[in-house]
N, C-alpha and C positions, 0 to 999 in steps of 0.2 A: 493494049488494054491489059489491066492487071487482073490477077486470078481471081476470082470471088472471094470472100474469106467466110469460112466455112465455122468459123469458131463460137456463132451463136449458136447453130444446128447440136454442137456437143454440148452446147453446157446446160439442153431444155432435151436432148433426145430421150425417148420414150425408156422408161426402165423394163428390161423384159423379168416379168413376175416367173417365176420358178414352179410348175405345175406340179414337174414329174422328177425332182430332184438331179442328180447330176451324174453326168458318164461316170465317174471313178466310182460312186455309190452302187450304180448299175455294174460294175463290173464286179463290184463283193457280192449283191442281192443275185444273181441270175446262179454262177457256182454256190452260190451257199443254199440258193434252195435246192437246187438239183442233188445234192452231196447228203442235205437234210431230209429231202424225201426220200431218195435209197438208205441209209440209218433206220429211217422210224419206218419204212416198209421193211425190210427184211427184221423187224425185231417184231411188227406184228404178225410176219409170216409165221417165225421162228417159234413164238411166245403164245401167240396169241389162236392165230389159225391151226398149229401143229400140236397145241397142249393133249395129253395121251386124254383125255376123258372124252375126247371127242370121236377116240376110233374103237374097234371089238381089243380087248387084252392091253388097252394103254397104247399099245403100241401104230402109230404114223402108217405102217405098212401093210396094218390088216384095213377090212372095211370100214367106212363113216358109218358112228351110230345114229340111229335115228333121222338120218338124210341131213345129216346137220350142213348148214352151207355153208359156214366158215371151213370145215372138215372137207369138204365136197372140194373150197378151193386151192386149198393146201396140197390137193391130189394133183393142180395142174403142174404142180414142179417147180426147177429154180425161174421156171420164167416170170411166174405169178408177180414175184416182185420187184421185177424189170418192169415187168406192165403198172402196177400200184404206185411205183417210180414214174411212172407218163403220168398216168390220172391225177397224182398228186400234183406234178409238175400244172399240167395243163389249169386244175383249178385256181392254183398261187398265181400264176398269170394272168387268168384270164382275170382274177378279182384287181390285181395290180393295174390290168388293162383300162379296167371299169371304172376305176377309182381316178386312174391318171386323165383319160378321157371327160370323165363327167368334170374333170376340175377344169381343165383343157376349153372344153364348151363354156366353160363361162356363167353368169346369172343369166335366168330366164330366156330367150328364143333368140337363137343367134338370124334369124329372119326377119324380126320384129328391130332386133340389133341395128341390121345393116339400112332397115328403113328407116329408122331416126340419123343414123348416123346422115344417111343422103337430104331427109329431110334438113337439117341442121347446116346441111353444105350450101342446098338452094338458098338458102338464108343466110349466104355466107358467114355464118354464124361457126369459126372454122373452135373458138373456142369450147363452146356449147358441145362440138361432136368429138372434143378430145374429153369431156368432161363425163360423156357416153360413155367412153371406154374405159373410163377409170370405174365405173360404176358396173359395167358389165366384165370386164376382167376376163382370166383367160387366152389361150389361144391368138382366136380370134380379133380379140380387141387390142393384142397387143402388137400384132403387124400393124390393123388400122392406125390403132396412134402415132407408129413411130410414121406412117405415111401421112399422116395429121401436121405432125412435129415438120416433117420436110415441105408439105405443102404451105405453112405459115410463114415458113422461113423463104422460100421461093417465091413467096406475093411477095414479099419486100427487097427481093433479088431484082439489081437493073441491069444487069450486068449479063444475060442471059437470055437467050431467044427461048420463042414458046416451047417449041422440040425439047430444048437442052432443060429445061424446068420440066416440066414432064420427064424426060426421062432420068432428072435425078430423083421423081417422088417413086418412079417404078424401081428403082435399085434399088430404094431404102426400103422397099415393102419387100421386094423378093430377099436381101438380103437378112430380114427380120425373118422373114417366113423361113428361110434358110436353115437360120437359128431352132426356128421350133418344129421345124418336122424329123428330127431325130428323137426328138421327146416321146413325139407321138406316136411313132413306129416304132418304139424301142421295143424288146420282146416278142415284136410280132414274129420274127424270122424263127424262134423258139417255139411258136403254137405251129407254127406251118409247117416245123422240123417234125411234131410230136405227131400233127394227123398222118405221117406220112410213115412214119417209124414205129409205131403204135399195127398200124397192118401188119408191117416186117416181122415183127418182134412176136407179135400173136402166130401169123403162119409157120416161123421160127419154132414155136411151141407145139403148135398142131404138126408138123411135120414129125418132131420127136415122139410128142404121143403115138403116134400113129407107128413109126417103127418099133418104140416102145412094144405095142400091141402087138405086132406082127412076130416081133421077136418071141413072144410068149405065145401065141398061136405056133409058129414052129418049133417049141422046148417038145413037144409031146403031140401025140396025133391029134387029142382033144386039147390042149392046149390049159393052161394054168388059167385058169377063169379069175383070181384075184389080179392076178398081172395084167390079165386083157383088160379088166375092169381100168384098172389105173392107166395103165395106158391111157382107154378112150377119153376117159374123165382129165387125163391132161391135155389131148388135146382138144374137146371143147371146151372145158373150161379157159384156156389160151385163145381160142379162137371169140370165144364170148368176150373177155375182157379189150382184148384185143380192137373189134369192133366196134366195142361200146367208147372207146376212150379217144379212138379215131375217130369218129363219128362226132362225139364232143367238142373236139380240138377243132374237124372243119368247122362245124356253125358256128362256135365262136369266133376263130379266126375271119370268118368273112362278116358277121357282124361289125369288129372291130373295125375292119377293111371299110365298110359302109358308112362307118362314124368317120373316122381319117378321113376318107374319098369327102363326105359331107362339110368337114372343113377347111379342105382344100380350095371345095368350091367356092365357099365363104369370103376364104383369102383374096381368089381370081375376082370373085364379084367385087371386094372392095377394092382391091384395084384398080379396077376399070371405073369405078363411081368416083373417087379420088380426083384422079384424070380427069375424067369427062367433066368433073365439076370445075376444075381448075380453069380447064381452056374455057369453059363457059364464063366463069366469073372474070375470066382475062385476058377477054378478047383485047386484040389494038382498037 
Protein backbone atom coordinates (compact mmCIF):
# COMPACT_ATOMS: atom_id res chain seq x y z
CA UNK A 1 0.00 0.00 0.00
CA UNK A 2 1.44 3.32 -0.98
CA UNK A 3 1.87 6.33 1.58
CA UNK A 4 -0.90 8.84 1.63
CA UNK A 5 0.00 11.89 -0.14
CA UNK A 6 0.02 14.55 2.18
CA UNK A 7 0.34 17.38 -0.47
CA UNK A 8 -3.33 18.71 -0.39
CA UNK A 9 -3.10 19.27 3.64
CA UNK A 10 0.04 21.90 2.78
CA UNK A 11 -1.18 23.71 0.19
CA UNK A 12 -4.92 24.75 2.32
CA UNK A 13 -3.11 24.39 5.99
CA UNK A 14 -4.24 26.83 8.28
CA UNK A 15 -2.01 30.16 8.37
CA UNK A 16 -0.91 30.95 11.99
CA UNK A 17 -1.79 34.73 12.39
CA UNK A 18 0.98 36.45 14.49
CA UNK A 19 -0.32 37.81 17.93
CA UNK A 20 2.69 38.59 19.81
CA UNK A 21 5.33 39.19 17.09
CA UNK A 22 8.31 37.22 16.88
CA UNK A 23 11.33 35.53 19.05
CA UNK A 24 14.10 37.78 17.46
CA UNK A 25 11.78 41.04 18.31
CA UNK A 26 11.32 39.56 21.78
CA UNK A 27 14.83 39.20 22.13
CA UNK A 28 15.70 43.32 21.37
CA UNK A 29 12.06 44.35 23.34
CA UNK A 30 12.72 42.36 26.80
CA UNK A 31 17.01 44.05 27.03
CA UNK A 32 15.86 47.21 25.68
CA UNK A 33 13.28 47.72 28.34
CA UNK A 34 15.26 46.52 31.20
CA UNK A 35 18.46 48.83 29.98
CA UNK A 36 15.65 51.74 29.24
CA UNK A 37 14.03 51.57 32.65
CA UNK A 38 17.48 51.74 34.70
CA UNK A 39 18.38 55.12 32.23
CA UNK A 40 15.22 56.94 32.99
CA UNK A 41 15.15 55.56 36.70
CA UNK A 42 18.45 56.62 37.72
CA UNK A 43 17.98 60.09 35.86
CA UNK A 44 14.80 60.63 37.76
CA UNK A 45 16.50 59.56 41.09
CA UNK A 46 19.40 61.69 40.18
CA UNK A 47 17.38 64.85 38.65
CA UNK A 48 14.33 64.62 39.64
CA UNK A 49 14.02 63.17 43.38
CA UNK A 50 17.66 64.55 44.38
CA UNK A 51 17.11 68.34 43.06
CA UNK A 52 18.71 70.56 46.18
CA UNK A 53 15.19 72.42 46.79
CA UNK A 54 13.83 69.67 48.18
CA UNK A 55 16.26 69.24 51.13
CA UNK A 56 17.37 72.07 54.34
CA UNK A 57 20.64 74.23 52.51
CA UNK A 58 20.17 72.65 48.84
CA UNK A 59 22.12 70.16 49.96
CA UNK A 60 20.80 65.87 49.46
CA UNK A 61 22.40 65.16 52.82
CA UNK A 62 20.65 67.33 55.19
CA UNK A 63 16.83 66.86 56.04
CA UNK A 64 13.65 66.65 53.38
CA UNK A 65 11.66 69.85 53.46
CA UNK A 66 8.52 69.93 54.22
CA UNK A 67 8.13 65.92 54.15
CA UNK A 68 8.28 66.22 50.54
CA UNK A 69 8.05 62.50 49.18
CA UNK A 70 9.95 62.65 46.26
CA UNK A 71 12.80 63.88 48.96
CA UNK A 72 11.76 61.32 51.58
CA UNK A 73 12.52 58.69 48.56
CA UNK A 74 15.73 59.84 47.46
CA UNK A 75 16.77 59.17 51.30
CA UNK A 76 16.29 55.20 50.48
CA UNK A 77 19.83 55.21 48.53
CA UNK A 78 21.26 53.67 45.48
CA UNK A 79 18.74 51.02 45.76
CA UNK A 80 15.72 53.17 45.09
CA UNK A 81 16.49 52.86 41.55
CA UNK A 82 17.13 49.24 41.31
CA UNK A 83 13.71 48.90 42.80
CA UNK A 84 11.99 51.88 40.18
CA UNK A 85 13.97 49.48 37.59
CA UNK A 86 11.46 46.46 38.82
CA UNK A 87 8.41 48.56 38.95
CA UNK A 88 9.16 50.06 35.64
CA UNK A 89 9.99 46.64 34.26
CA UNK A 90 6.98 44.95 35.79
CA UNK A 91 4.43 47.56 34.25
CA UNK A 92 6.04 47.42 30.38
CA UNK A 93 5.29 43.71 30.86
CA UNK A 94 2.59 43.37 32.33
CA UNK A 95 0.91 45.99 29.51
CA UNK A 96 2.91 43.88 26.82
CA UNK A 97 1.28 40.86 28.58
CA UNK A 98 -2.22 42.36 28.28
CA UNK A 99 -2.13 43.47 24.98
CA UNK A 100 -0.54 40.14 23.66
CA UNK A 101 -3.13 38.01 25.55
CA UNK A 102 -6.21 40.07 24.69
CA UNK A 103 -5.09 39.58 20.86
CA UNK A 104 -4.28 35.90 21.56
CA UNK A 105 -8.18 35.50 22.91
CA UNK A 106 -9.45 36.25 19.80
CA UNK A 107 -13.14 38.20 18.92
CA UNK A 108 -15.73 37.77 21.37
CA UNK A 109 -16.05 34.46 23.97
CA UNK A 110 -13.79 31.84 23.22
CA UNK A 111 -16.80 29.53 24.90
CA UNK A 112 -19.35 30.73 22.74
CA UNK A 113 -16.28 30.01 20.17
CA UNK A 114 -15.74 26.41 20.80
CA UNK A 115 -19.88 25.94 20.78
CA UNK A 116 -20.44 26.95 17.37
CA UNK A 117 -17.51 25.48 16.26
CA UNK A 118 -18.97 21.85 17.74
CA UNK A 119 -22.31 22.95 16.67
CA UNK A 120 -21.11 23.33 12.90
CA UNK A 121 -19.06 19.78 13.27
CA UNK A 122 -22.51 17.89 14.29
CA UNK A 123 -23.63 19.39 10.89
CA UNK A 124 -20.88 18.15 9.43
CA UNK A 125 -20.65 21.32 8.23
CA UNK A 126 -16.64 20.97 8.49
CA UNK A 127 -16.46 24.28 6.22
CA UNK A 128 -18.91 26.49 8.10
CA UNK A 129 -16.42 25.76 11.38
CA UNK A 130 -13.19 26.76 9.65
CA UNK A 131 -15.12 29.85 8.56
CA UNK A 132 -15.66 30.34 12.69
CA UNK A 133 -12.18 30.65 12.98
CA UNK A 134 -11.30 32.92 10.41
CA UNK A 135 -13.87 35.30 12.04
CA UNK A 136 -13.00 34.73 15.52
CA UNK A 137 -8.98 34.76 14.99
CA UNK A 138 -6.46 34.51 17.61
CA UNK A 139 -4.97 31.91 19.65
CA UNK A 140 -7.39 29.74 19.96
CA UNK A 141 -8.86 29.61 16.53
CA UNK A 142 -5.97 29.12 14.96
CA UNK A 143 -4.98 25.45 16.44
CA UNK A 144 -8.72 24.70 15.79
CA UNK A 145 -8.35 25.50 12.08
CA UNK A 146 -5.41 24.07 11.28
CA UNK A 147 -7.24 20.71 13.11
CA UNK A 148 -10.23 21.78 10.83
CA UNK A 149 -7.67 21.78 7.83
CA UNK A 150 -6.51 18.04 8.95
CA UNK A 151 -9.89 16.86 9.61
CA UNK A 152 -11.28 17.74 5.99
CA UNK A 153 -8.47 16.37 4.48
CA UNK A 154 -8.74 12.84 6.44
CA UNK A 155 -12.66 12.56 5.50
CA UNK A 156 -11.36 12.11 2.04
CA UNK A 157 -8.19 9.82 3.24
CA UNK A 158 -8.97 6.00 2.17
CA UNK A 159 -5.90 5.00 2.79
CA UNK A 160 -6.11 5.11 6.57
CA UNK A 161 -7.74 3.33 9.64
CA UNK A 162 -9.97 5.34 12.18
CA UNK A 163 -6.99 5.40 14.86
CA UNK A 164 -4.41 6.67 12.20
CA UNK A 165 -6.89 9.70 11.03
CA UNK A 166 -7.49 10.59 14.46
CA UNK A 167 -4.23 10.63 15.46
CA UNK A 168 -3.12 12.68 12.46
CA UNK A 169 -5.95 15.52 13.41
CA UNK A 170 -4.36 15.37 17.11
CA UNK A 171 -0.66 16.12 15.81
CA UNK A 172 -1.59 18.87 13.81
CA UNK A 173 -3.45 20.58 16.78
CA UNK A 174 -0.66 19.91 19.34
CA UNK A 175 1.86 20.72 16.79
CA UNK A 176 -0.05 24.27 16.04
CA UNK A 177 -0.57 24.66 19.62
CA UNK A 178 3.18 23.93 19.89
CA UNK A 179 3.70 26.89 17.89
CA UNK A 180 1.75 29.32 20.02
CA UNK A 181 2.46 28.67 23.47
CA UNK A 182 5.78 30.35 23.47
CA UNK A 183 3.90 33.48 22.24
CA UNK A 184 1.82 33.22 25.08
CA UNK A 185 4.25 32.63 27.79
CA UNK A 186 6.68 34.86 26.44
CA UNK A 187 7.82 37.36 29.32
CA UNK A 188 6.09 35.65 31.82
CA UNK A 189 9.44 34.02 33.41
CA UNK A 190 10.57 38.09 33.59
CA UNK A 191 7.29 38.95 35.90
CA UNK A 192 7.98 35.73 38.15
CA UNK A 193 11.86 36.80 38.14
CA UNK A 194 10.68 40.59 39.34
CA UNK A 195 8.16 39.25 42.25
CA UNK A 196 10.85 37.32 43.42
CA UNK A 197 13.82 39.88 43.20
CA UNK A 198 11.92 42.77 44.03
CA UNK A 199 11.76 41.20 47.92
CA UNK A 200 15.60 40.59 47.53
CA UNK A 201 16.49 43.92 46.37
CA UNK A 202 14.21 45.78 48.90
CA UNK A 203 15.56 43.67 52.10
CA UNK A 204 18.94 44.21 50.32
CA UNK A 205 18.22 47.87 51.05
CA UNK A 206 16.65 47.62 54.40
CA UNK A 207 19.53 45.79 55.69
CA UNK A 208 21.98 48.73 54.55
CA UNK A 209 19.75 51.24 56.07
CA UNK A 210 19.69 49.61 59.05
CA UNK A 211 23.50 49.34 59.41
CA UNK A 212 23.61 52.70 57.99
CA UNK A 213 21.64 53.57 61.37
CA UNK A 214 23.54 51.61 63.72
CA UNK A 215 26.68 52.86 62.40
CA UNK A 216 25.65 56.56 63.40
CA UNK A 217 24.05 55.40 66.78
CA UNK A 218 27.64 54.04 67.49
CA UNK A 219 29.84 57.50 66.00
CA UNK A 220 28.71 59.14 69.48
CA UNK A 221 26.98 57.95 72.68
CA UNK A 222 23.82 59.88 71.44
CA UNK A 223 24.57 59.18 68.23
CA UNK A 224 24.25 61.74 64.91
CA UNK A 225 20.35 62.05 64.71
CA UNK A 226 20.51 63.27 60.88
CA UNK A 227 22.42 60.08 60.04
CA UNK A 228 20.11 57.81 62.17
CA UNK A 229 17.37 59.59 60.28
CA UNK A 230 18.70 58.65 56.88
CA UNK A 231 19.48 55.49 57.70
CA UNK A 232 15.88 54.51 58.92
CA UNK A 233 14.33 56.34 56.03
CA UNK A 234 16.59 54.15 53.64
CA UNK A 235 15.69 51.29 54.94
CA UNK A 236 11.89 51.71 54.88
CA UNK A 237 11.55 53.45 52.15
CA UNK A 238 13.47 49.96 50.38
CA UNK A 239 11.45 47.86 52.16
CA UNK A 240 8.11 49.91 51.05
CA UNK A 241 8.99 49.97 47.55
CA UNK A 242 10.27 46.79 47.68
CA UNK A 243 6.97 45.17 48.82
CA UNK A 244 4.84 47.16 46.88
CA UNK A 245 6.49 46.10 43.37
CA UNK A 246 6.58 42.35 44.52
CA UNK A 247 3.23 42.32 45.42
CA UNK A 248 2.47 43.80 41.87
CA UNK A 249 4.44 41.45 39.98
CA UNK A 250 2.77 38.36 41.85
CA UNK A 251 -1.08 39.35 41.01
CA UNK A 252 -0.11 40.01 37.78
CA UNK A 253 1.89 37.29 37.04
CA UNK A 254 -0.72 34.72 38.19
CA UNK A 255 -3.58 36.71 36.43
CA UNK A 256 -1.65 36.23 33.29
CA UNK A 257 -1.06 32.43 34.40
CA UNK A 258 -5.01 32.15 34.63
CA UNK A 259 -5.50 33.68 31.10
CA UNK A 260 -2.67 31.06 29.53
CA UNK A 261 -4.14 28.19 31.80
CA UNK A 262 -7.77 29.49 30.27
CA UNK A 263 -6.50 28.86 26.88
CA UNK A 264 -4.94 25.96 27.20
CA UNK A 265 -8.02 24.53 28.14
CA UNK A 266 -9.70 25.97 25.08
CA UNK A 267 -7.06 24.20 22.96
CA UNK A 268 -7.45 20.48 25.08
CA UNK A 269 -11.39 21.11 24.63
CA UNK A 270 -11.17 21.54 20.85
CA UNK A 271 -9.21 18.78 20.58
CA UNK A 272 -11.14 16.45 21.95
CA UNK A 273 -14.47 17.97 19.92
CA UNK A 274 -12.43 17.64 16.59
CA UNK A 275 -12.09 13.83 17.38
CA UNK A 276 -14.96 12.92 18.84
CA UNK A 277 -16.72 14.56 16.03
CA UNK A 278 -14.68 12.88 13.30
CA UNK A 279 -15.22 9.27 14.65
CA UNK A 280 -18.83 10.17 15.06
CA UNK A 281 -19.25 11.46 11.50
CA UNK A 282 -17.09 8.34 10.32
CA UNK A 283 -18.13 5.53 11.69
CA UNK A 284 -17.68 2.12 9.21
Amino acid sequence: MSKPNNAPAAAVKAPVVKTGGSSTNNAIFAPAVIVGSLVLSELVYHLVMGAGSRFEGGDHKNHVLNADPLGLMYKGGFIVPILMTCALCVIVFSIERYLTLRAAEGKGSAADFIKRIKGNLDRDNVDAAIGECDKQKGSVANVVRSGLVKYKEMSGNTELDMDQKVGAINSEIEETAALEMPMLQRNMAILSTLASVGTLIALLGTVLGMIRSFAALGASGAGDSSALANGISEALINTALGIGTSACAIILYNYFTAKIDGMSYRIDESSFTIAEAFKNMHKK
